[in-house]
Biotite code that builds the C-alpha atoms (Angstrom):
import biotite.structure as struc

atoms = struc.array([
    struc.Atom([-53.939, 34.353, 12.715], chain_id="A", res_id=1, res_name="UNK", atom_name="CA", element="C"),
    struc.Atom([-53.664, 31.336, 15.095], chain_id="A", res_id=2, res_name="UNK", atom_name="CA", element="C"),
    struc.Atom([-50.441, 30.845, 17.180], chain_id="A", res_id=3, res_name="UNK", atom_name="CA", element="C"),
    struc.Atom([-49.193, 27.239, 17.215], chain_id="A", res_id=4, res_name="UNK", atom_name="CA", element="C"),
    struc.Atom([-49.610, 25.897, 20.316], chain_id="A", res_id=5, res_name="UNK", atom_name="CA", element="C"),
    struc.Atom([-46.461, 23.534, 21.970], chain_id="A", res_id=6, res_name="UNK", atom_name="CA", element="C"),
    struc.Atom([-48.815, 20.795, 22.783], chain_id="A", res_id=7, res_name="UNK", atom_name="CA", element="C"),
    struc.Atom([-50.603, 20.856, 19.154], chain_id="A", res_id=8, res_name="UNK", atom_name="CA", element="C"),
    struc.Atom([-49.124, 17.939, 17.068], chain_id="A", res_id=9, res_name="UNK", atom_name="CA", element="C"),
    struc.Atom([-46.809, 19.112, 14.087], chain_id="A", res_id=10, res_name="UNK", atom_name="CA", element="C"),
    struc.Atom([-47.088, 18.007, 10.928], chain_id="A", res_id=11, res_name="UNK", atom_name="CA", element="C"),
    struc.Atom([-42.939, 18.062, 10.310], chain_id="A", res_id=12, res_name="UNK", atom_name="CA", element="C"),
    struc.Atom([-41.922, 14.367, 10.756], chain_id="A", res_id=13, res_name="UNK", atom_name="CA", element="C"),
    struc.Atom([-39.512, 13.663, 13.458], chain_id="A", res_id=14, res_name="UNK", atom_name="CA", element="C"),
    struc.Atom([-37.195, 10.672, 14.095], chain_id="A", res_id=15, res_name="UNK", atom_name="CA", element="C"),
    struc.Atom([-36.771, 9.526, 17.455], chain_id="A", res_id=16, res_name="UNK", atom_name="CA", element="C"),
    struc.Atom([-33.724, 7.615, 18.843], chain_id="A", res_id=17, res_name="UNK", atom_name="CA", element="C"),
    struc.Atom([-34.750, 6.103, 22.323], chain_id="A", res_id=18, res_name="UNK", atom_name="CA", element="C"),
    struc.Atom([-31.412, 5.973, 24.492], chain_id="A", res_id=19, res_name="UNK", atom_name="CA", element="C"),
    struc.Atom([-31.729, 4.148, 27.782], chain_id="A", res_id=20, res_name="UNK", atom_name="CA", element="C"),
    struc.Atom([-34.042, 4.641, 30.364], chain_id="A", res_id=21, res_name="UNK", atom_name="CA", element="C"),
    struc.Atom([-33.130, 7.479, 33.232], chain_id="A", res_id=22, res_name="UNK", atom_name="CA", element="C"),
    struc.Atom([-33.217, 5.222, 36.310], chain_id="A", res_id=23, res_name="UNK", atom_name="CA", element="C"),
    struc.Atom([-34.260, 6.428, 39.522], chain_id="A", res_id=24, res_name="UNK", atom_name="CA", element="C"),
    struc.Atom([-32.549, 4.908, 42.646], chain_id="A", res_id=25, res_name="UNK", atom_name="CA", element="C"),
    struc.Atom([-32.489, 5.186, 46.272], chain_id="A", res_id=26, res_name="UNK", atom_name="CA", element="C"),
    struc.Atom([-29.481, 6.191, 48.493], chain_id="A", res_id=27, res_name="UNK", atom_name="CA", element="C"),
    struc.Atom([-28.316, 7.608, 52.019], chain_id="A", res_id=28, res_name="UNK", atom_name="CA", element="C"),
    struc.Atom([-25.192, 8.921, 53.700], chain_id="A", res_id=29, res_name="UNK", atom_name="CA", element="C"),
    struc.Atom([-23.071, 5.808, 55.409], chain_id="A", res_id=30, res_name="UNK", atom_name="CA", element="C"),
    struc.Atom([-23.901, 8.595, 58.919], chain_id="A", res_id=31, res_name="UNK", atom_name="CA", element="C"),
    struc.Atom([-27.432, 8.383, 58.023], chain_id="A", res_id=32, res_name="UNK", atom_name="CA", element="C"),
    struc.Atom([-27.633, 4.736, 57.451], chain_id="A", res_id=33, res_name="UNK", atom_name="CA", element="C"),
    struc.Atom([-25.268, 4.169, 60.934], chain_id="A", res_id=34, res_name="UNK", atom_name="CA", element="C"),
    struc.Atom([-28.193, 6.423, 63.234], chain_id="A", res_id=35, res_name="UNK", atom_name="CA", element="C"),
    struc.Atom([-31.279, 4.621, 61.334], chain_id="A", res_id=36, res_name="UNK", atom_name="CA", element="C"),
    struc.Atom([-30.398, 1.384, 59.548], chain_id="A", res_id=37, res_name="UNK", atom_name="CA", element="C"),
    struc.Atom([-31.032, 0.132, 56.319], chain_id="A", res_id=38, res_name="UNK", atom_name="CA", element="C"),
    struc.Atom([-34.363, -0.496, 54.911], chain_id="A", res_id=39, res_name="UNK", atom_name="CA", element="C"),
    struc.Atom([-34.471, -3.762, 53.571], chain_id="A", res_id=40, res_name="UNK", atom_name="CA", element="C"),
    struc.Atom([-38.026, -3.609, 51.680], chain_id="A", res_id=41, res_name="UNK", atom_name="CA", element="C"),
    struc.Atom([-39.916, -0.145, 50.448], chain_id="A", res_id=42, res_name="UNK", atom_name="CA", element="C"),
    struc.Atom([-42.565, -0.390, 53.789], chain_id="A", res_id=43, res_name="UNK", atom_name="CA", element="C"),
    struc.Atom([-39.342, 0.067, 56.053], chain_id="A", res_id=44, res_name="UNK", atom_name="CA", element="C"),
    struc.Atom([-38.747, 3.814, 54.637], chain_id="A", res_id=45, res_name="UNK", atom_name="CA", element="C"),
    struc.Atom([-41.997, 4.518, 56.527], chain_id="A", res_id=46, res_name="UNK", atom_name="CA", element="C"),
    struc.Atom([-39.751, 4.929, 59.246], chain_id="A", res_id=47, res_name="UNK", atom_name="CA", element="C"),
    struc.Atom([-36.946, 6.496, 57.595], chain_id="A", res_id=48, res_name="UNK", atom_name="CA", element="C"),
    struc.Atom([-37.246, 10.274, 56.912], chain_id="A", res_id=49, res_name="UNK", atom_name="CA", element="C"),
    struc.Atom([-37.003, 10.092, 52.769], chain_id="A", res_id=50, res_name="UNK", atom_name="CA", element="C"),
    struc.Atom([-36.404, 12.944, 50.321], chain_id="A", res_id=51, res_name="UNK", atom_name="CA", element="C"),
    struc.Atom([-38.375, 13.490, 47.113], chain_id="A", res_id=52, res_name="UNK", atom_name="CA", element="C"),
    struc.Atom([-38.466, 15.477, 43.659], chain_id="A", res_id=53, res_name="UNK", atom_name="CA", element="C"),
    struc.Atom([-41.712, 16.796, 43.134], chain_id="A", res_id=54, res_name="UNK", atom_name="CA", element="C"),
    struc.Atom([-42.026, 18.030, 39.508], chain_id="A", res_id=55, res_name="UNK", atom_name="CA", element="C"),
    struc.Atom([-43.632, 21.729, 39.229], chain_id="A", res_id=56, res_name="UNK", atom_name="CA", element="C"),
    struc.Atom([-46.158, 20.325, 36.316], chain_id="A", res_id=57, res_name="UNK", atom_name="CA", element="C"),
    struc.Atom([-48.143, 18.096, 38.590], chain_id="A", res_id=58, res_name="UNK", atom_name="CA", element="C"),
    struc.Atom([-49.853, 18.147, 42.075], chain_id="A", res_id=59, res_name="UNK", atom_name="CA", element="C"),
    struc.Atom([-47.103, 16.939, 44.743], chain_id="A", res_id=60, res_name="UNK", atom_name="CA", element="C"),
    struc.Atom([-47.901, 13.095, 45.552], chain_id="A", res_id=61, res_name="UNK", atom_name="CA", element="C"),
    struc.Atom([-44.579, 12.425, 46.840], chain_id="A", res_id=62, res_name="UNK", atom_name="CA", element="C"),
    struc.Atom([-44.872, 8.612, 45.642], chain_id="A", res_id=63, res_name="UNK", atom_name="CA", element="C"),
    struc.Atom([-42.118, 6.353, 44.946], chain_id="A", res_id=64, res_name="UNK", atom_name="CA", element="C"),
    struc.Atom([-42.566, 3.144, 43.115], chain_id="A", res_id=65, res_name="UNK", atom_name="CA", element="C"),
    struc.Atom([-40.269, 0.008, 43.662], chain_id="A", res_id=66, res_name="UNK", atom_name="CA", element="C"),
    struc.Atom([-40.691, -2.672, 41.635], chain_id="A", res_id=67, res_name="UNK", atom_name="CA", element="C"),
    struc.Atom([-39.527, -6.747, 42.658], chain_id="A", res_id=68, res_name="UNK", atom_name="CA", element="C"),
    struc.Atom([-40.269, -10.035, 40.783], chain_id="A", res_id=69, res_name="UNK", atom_name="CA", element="C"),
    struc.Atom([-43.121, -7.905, 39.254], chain_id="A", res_id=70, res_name="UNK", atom_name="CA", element="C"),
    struc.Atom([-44.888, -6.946, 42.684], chain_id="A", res_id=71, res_name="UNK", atom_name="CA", element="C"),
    struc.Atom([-45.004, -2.955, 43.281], chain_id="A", res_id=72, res_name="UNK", atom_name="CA", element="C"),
    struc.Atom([-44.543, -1.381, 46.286], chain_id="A", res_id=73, res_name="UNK", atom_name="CA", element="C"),
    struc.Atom([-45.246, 2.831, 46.991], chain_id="A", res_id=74, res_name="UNK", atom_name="CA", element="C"),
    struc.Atom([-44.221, 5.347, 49.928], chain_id="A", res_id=75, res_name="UNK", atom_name="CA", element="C"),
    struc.Atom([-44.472, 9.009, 50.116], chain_id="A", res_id=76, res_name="UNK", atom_name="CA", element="C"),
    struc.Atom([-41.758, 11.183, 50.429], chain_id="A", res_id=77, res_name="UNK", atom_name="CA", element="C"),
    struc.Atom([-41.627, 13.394, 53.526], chain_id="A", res_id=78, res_name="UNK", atom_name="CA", element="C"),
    struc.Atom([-39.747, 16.120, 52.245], chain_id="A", res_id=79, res_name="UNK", atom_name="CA", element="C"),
    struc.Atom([-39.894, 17.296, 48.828], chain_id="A", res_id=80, res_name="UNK", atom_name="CA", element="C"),
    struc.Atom([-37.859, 19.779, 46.275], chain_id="A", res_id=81, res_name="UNK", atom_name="CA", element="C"),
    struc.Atom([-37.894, 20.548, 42.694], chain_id="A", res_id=82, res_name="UNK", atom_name="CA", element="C"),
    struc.Atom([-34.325, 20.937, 42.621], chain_id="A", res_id=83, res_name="UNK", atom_name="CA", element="C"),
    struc.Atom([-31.940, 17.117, 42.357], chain_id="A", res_id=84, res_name="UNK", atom_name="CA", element="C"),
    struc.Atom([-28.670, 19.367, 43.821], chain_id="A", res_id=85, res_name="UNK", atom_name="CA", element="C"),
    struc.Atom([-30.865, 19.983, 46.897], chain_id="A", res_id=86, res_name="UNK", atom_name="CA", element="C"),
    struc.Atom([-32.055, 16.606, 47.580], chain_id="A", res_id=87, res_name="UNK", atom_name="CA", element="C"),
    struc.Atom([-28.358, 15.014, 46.592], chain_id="A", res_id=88, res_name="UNK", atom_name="CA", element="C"),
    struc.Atom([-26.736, 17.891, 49.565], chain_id="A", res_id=89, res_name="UNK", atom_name="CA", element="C"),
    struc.Atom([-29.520, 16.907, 51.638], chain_id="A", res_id=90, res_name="UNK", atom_name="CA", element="C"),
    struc.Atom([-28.954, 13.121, 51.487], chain_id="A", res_id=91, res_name="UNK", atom_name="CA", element="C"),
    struc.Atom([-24.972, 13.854, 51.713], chain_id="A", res_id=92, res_name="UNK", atom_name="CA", element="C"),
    struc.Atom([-25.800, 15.936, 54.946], chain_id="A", res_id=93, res_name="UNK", atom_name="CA", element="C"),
    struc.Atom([-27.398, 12.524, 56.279], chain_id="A", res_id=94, res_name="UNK", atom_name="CA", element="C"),
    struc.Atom([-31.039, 14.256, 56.372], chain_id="A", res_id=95, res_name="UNK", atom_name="CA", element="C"),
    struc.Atom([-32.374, 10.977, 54.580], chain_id="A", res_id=96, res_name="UNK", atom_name="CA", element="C"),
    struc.Atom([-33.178, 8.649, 51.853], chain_id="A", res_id=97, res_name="UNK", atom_name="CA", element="C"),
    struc.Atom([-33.242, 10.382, 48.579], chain_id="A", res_id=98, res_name="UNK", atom_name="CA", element="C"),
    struc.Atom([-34.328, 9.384, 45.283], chain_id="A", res_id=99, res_name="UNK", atom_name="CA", element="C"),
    struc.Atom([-32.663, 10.557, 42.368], chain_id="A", res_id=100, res_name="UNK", atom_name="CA", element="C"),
    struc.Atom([-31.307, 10.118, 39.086], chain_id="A", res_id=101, res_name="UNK", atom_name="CA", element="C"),
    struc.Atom([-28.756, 7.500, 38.775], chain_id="A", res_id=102, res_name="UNK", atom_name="CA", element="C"),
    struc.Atom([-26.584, 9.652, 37.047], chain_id="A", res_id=103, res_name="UNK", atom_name="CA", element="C"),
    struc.Atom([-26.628, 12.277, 39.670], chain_id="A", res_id=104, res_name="UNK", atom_name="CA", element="C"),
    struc.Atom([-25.417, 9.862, 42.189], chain_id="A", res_id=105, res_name="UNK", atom_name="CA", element="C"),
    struc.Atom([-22.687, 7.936, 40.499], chain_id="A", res_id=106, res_name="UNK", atom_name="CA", element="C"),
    struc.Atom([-19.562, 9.939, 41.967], chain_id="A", res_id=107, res_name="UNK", atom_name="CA", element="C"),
    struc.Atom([-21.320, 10.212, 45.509], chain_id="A", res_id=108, res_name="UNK", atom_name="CA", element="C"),
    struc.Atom([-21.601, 6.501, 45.585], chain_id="A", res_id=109, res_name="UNK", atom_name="CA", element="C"),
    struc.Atom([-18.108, 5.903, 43.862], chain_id="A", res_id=110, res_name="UNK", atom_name="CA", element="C"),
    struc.Atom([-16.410, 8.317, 46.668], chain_id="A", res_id=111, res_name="UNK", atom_name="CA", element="C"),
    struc.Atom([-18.430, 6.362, 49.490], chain_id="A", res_id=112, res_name="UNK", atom_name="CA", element="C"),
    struc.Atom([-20.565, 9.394, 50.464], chain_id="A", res_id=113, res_name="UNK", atom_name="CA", element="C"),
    struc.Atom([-23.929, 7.641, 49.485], chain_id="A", res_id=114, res_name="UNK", atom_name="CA", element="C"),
    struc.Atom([-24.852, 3.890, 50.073], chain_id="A", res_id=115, res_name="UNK", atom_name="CA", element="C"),
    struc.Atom([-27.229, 2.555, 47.799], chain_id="A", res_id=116, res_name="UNK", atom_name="CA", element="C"),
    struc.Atom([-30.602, 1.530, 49.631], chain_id="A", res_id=117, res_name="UNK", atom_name="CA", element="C"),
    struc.Atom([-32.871, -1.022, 48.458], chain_id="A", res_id=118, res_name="UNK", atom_name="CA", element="C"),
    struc.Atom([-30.467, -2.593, 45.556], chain_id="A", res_id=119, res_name="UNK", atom_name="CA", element="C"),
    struc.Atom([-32.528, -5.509, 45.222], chain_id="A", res_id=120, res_name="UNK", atom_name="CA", element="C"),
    struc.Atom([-35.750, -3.878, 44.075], chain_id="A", res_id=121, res_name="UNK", atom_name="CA", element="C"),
    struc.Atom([-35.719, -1.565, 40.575], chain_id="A", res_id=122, res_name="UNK", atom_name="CA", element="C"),
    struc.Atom([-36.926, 2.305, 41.491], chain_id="A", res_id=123, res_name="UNK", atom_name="CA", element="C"),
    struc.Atom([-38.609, 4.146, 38.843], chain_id="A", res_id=124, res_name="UNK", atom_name="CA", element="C"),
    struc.Atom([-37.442, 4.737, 35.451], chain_id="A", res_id=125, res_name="UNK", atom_name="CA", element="C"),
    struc.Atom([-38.185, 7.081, 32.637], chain_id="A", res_id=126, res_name="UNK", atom_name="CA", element="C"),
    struc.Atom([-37.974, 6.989, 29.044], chain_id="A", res_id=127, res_name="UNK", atom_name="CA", element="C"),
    struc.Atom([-35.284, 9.285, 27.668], chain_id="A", res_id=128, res_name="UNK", atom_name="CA", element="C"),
    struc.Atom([-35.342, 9.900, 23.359], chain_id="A", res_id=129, res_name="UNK", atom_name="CA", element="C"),
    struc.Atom([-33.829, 12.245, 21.222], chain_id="A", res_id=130, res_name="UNK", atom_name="CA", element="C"),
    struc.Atom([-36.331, 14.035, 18.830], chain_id="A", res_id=131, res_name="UNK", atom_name="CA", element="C"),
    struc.Atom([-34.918, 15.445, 15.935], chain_id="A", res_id=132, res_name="UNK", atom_name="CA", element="C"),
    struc.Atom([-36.966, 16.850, 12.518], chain_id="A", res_id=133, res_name="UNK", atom_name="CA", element="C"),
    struc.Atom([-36.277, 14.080, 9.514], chain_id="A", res_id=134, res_name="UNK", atom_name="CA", element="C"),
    struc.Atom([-34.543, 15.844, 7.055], chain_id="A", res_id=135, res_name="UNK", atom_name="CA", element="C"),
    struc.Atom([-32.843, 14.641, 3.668], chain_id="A", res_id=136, res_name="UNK", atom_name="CA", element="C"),
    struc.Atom([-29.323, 15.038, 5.251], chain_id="A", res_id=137, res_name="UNK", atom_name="CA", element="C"),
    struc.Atom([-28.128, 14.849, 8.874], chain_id="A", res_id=138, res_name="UNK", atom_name="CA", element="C"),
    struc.Atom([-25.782, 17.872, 9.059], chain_id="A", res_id=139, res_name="UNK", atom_name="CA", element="C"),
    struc.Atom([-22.333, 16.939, 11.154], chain_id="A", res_id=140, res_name="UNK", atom_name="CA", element="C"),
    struc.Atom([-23.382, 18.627, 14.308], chain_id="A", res_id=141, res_name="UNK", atom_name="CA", element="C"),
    struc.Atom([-26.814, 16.915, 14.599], chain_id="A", res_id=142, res_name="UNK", atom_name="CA", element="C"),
    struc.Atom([-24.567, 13.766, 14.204], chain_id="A", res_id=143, res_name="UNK", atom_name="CA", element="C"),
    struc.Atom([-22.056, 15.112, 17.131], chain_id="A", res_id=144, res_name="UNK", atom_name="CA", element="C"),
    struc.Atom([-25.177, 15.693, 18.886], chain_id="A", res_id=145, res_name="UNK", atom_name="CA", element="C"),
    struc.Atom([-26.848, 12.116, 18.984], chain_id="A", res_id=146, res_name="UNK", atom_name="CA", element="C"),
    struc.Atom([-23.584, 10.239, 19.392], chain_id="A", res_id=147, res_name="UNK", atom_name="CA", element="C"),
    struc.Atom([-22.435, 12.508, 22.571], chain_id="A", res_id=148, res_name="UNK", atom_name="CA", element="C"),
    struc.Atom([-25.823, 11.825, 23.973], chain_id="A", res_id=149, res_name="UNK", atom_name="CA", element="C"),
    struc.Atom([-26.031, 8.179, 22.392], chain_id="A", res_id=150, res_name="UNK", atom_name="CA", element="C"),
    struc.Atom([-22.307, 7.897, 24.457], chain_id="A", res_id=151, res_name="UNK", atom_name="CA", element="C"),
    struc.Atom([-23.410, 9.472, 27.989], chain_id="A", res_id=152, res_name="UNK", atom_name="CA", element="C"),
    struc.Atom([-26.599, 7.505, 28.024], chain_id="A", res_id=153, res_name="UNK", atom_name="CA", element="C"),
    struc.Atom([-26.267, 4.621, 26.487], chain_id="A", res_id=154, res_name="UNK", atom_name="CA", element="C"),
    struc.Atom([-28.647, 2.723, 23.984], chain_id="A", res_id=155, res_name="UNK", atom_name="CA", element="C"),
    struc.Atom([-31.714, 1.799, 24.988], chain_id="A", res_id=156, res_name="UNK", atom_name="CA", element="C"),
    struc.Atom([-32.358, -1.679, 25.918], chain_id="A", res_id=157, res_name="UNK", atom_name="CA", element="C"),
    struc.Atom([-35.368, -2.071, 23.486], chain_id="A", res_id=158, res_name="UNK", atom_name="CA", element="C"),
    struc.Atom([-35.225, -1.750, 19.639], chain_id="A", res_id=159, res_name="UNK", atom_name="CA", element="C"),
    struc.Atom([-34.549, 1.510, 17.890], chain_id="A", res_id=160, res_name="UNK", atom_name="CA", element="C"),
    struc.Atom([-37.422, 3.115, 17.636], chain_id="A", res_id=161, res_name="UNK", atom_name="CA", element="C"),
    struc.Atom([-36.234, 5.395, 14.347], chain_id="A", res_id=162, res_name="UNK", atom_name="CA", element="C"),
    struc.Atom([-39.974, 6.101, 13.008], chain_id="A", res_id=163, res_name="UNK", atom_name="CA", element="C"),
])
């Protein structure tokens, strides 16, 4: 008997509802900021210390990607974890520029205890979608379920892509 394997494609249609993309942006502790200064273009951060996630599927580059009136610019992180509650303590503790989810920094840079660095040039983003099997009937919970996450993260900026 073979095992299905998670990577193998399924036969079961699915419909996928793309919500907007998970942006990625760059911030520091005012402290931080006040000892080093701003960067004011991604080549400055080489002399900034800068914190980065490093995702356990791949080898650790440590790259981060800024984009500007369509010219790209990378740096390596110096100091990498796989955990976003690490590098947001560590970038509240002033240890450096960190990139993270949007999302994850919100209240820090509401409160004042993050500055954002580099507004004028878009960090990385990811695609974010809800997968769900098509079936004849969407039962009330799977409806709960996309409009909660349709409501925290927002419609994506392209068409629907219901297919």
């Amino acid at each position: 008997m073979r095992r299905p394997s998670a990577s193998a494609p399924s036969s079961t249609p699915v419909w996928r509802r793309a919500l907007a993309a998970y942006r990625l942006i760059a911030c520091a502790a005012p402290s931080y900021l006040q000892r080093h200064g701003a960067p004011n273009v991604p080549e400055d951060l080489a002399a900034h210390e800068y914190l980065g996630y490093v995702y356990w599927s791949r080898p650790a580059d440590g790259e981060w990607t800024f984009t500007r009136c369509g010219e790209t610019h990378r740096v390596r992180s110096r100091l990498q974890a796989n955990d976003s509650f690490a590098l947001l303590a560590a970038a509240l503790d002033g240890y450096g520029v960190a990139l993270g989810g949007e999302d994850l920094f919100r209240e820090s840079l509401a409160a004042g205890r993050l500055a954002r660095v580099l507004p004028a040039f878009e960090g990385p983003s990811r695609p974010l979608r809800l997968l769900f099997a098509r079936d004849r009937r969407q039962t009330p919970i799977l409806k709960a379920i996309i409009e909660a996450a349709t409501k925290a993260f927002g419609e994506a900026a392209e068409p629907r892509a219901d297919s």
